[in-house]
C-alpha positions as CSV (number, residue, x, y, z in Angstrom):
1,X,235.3,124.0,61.1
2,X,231.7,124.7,62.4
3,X,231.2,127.2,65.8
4,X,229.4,124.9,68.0
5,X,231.3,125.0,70.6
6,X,231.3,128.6,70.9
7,X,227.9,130.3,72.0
8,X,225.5,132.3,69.2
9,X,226.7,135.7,69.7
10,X,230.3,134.9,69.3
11,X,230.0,132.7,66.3
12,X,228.0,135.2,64.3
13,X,230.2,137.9,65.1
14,X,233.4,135.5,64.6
15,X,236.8,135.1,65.9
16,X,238.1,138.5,64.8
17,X,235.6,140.8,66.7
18,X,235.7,139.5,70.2
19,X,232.7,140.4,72.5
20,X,233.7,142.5,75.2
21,X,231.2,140.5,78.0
22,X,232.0,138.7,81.1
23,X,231.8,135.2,79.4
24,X,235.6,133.8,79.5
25,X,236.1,130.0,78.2
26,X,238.2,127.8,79.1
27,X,240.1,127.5,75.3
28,X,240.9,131.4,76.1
29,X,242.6,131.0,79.4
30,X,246.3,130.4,79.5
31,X,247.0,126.7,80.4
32,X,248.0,125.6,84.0
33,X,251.9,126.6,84.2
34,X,253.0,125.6,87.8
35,X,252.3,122.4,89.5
36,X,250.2,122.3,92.4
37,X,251.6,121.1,95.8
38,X,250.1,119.7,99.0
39,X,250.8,121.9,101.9
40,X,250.4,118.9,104.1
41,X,253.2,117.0,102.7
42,X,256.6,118.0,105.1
43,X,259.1,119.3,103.0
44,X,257.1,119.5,99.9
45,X,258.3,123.1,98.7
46,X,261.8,122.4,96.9
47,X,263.1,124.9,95.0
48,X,263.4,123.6,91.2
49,X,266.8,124.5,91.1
50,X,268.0,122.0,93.3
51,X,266.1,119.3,91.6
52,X,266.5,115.8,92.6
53,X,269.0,115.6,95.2
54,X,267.3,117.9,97.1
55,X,264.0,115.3,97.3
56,X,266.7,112.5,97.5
57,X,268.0,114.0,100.8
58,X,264.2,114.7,102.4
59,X,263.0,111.0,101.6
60,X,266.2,110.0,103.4
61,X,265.8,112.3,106.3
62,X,262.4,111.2,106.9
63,X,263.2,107.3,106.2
64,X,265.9,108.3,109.0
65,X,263.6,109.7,111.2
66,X,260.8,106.7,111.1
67,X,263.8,104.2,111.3
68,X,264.8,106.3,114.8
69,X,261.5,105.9,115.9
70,X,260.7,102.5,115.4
71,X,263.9,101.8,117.0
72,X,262.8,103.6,120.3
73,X,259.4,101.8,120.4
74,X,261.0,98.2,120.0
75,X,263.2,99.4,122.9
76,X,260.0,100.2,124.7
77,X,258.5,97.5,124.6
78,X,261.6,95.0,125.2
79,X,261.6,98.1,128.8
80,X,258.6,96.5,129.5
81,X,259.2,92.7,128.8
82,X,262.0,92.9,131.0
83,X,260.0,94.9,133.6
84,X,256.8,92.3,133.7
85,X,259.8,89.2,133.9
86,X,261.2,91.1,136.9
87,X,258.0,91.8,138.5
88,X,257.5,87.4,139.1
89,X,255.3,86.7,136.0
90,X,255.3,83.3,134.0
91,X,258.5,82.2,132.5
92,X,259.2,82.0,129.2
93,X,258.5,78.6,129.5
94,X,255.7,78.5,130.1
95,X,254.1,81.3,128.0
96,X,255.3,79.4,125.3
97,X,253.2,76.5,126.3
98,X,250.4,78.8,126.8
99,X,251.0,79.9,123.5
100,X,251.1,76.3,121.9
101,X,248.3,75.1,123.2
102,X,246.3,78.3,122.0
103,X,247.9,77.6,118.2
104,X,246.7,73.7,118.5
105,X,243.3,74.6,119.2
106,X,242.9,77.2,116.4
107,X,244.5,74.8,113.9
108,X,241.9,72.5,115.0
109,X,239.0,74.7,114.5
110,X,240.0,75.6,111.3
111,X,240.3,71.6,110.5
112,X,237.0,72.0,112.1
113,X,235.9,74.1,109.6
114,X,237.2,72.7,106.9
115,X,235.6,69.5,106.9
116,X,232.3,70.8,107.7
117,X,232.6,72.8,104.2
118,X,233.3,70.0,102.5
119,X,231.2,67.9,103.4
120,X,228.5,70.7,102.5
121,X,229.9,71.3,99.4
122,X,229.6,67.8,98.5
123,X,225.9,67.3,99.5
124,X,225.1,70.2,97.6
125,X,226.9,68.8,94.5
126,X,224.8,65.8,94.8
127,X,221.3,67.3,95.8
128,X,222.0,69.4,92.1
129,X,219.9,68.5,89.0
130,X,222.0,67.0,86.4
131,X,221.2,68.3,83.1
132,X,220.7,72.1,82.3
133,X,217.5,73.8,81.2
134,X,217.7,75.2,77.7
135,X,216.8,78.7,77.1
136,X,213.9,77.5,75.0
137,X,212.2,75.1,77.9
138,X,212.0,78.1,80.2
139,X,208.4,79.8,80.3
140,X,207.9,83.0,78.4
141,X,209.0,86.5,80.7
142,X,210.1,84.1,83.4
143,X,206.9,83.0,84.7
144,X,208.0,80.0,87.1
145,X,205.0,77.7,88.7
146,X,203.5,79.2,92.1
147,X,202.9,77.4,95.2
148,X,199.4,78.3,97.0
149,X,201.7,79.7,99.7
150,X,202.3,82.3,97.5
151,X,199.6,82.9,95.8
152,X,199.1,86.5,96.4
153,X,202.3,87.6,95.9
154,X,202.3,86.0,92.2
155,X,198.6,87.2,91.8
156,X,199.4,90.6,91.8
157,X,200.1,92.7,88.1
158,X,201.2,95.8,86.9
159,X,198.3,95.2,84.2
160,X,194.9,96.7,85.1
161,X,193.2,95.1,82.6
162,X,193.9,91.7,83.9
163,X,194.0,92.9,87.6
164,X,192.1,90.9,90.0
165,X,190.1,94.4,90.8
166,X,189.4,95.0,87.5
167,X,187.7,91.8,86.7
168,X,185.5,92.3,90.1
169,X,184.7,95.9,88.9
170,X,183.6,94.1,85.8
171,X,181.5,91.0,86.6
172,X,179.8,94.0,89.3
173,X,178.8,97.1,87.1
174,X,179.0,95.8,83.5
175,X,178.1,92.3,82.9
């Protein structure tokens, strides 16, 4: 087995004859022995004695506890539904009207919608080329033909040498 992994001094003095330095690794250190728990879990310290029952009964407590509380919010707010009908506002009735007619139009929309993709996606699938460019066909480094719009943008390289500059600096001082 070769000593790579330990530093220089320690492999030429060898496993025998520790070096009595501040240098601790990580292979001499005892492995982790106790788990690690969140303190901001409730009820997360159980002793290991008690084992499972003991989480068993804190889940169920706190599924208790949520199912206790949901209950008094759906109470709250049936409090207020009852309060609002009391006070003279629409009738079920007609909130449900309200409510249907808001559904229609949103179905619609998304009909709407719909369509209009459609109909987009078929153009496009039309205004497509039909046959597929081979890998052979295509120009070398992906050099694609410019427009003059955008001349200057395709004019410029990365190559001094065939740099527009270059060739001024050369028809000016040398030729």
């Amino acid at each position: 087995m070769t000593t790579n992994h330990r530093p220089t001094l320690e492999s030429k003095r060898g496993r025998g004859n520790p070096i009595k330095d501040t240098i601790q690794h990580a292979r001499a250190l005892g492995g982790q022995k106790e788990l690690k728990l969140r303190p901001d879990i409730e009820g997360a310290k159980v002793s290991p004695s008690l084992g499972k029952r003991a989480l068993e009964e804190t889940e169920s407590s706190r599924k208790r506890r949520k199912d206790e509380e949901d209950e008094e919010e759906s109470q709250a707010t049936s409090n207020t539904d009852a309060s609002s009908l009391e006070s003279g506002s629409l009738s079920d009735d007609e909130r449900e009207d309200g409510e249907n007619k808001e559904s229609r139009e949103v179905i619609a929309e998304l009909k709407k919608a719909k369509d209009e993709e459609q109909r987009a996606g078929h153009d496009n699938l039309l205004k497509t080329k039909g046959g597929r460019s081979s890998w052979r066909n295509t120009p070398f480094r992906g050099k694609k033909e410019t427009n003059d719009s955008n001349n200057k943008q395709s004019s410029y390289t990365t190559d001094t040498l065939h740099s527009e500059t270059h060739r001024k600096f050369l028809s000016k001082y040398i030729r």
